[in-house]
C-alpha positions, 0 to 999 in steps of 0.5 A: 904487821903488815909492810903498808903499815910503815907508811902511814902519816901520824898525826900526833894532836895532843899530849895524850896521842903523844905518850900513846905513840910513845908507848907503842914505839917503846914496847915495840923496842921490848918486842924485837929485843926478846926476839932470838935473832939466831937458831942453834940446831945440833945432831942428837943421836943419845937415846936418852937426850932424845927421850929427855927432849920429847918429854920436854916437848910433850909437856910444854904442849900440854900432852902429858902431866 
């Protein structure tokens, strides 16, 4: 989202703008609390974790079966 965005004036008119604002505030709430907040990297240097993690890696992009 863009930084301006935050400075935009609302104008909420009615029940239905309302409860659309609302919504959107809500699952913008959801968004952020799924969001990871710290990456944990480590060293890996066993040559099967690292045959483990590729697979891994390879399936998740769809390059293997």
């Amino acid at each position: 989202m863009a930084t301006s965005s935050i400075f935009t004036n609302i104008r909420i008119r009615d029940a239905e703008t309302a409860e659309r604002f609302i919504t959107a505030l809500e699952a913008s709430e959801r968004e952020s609390q799924n969001t990871p907040r710290e990456h944990v990297a480590r060293h890996v240097t066993d040559a099967n974790e690292i045959r483990e993690l590729y697979l891994k890696w390879k399936r998740n992009n769809g390059n293997i079966n």
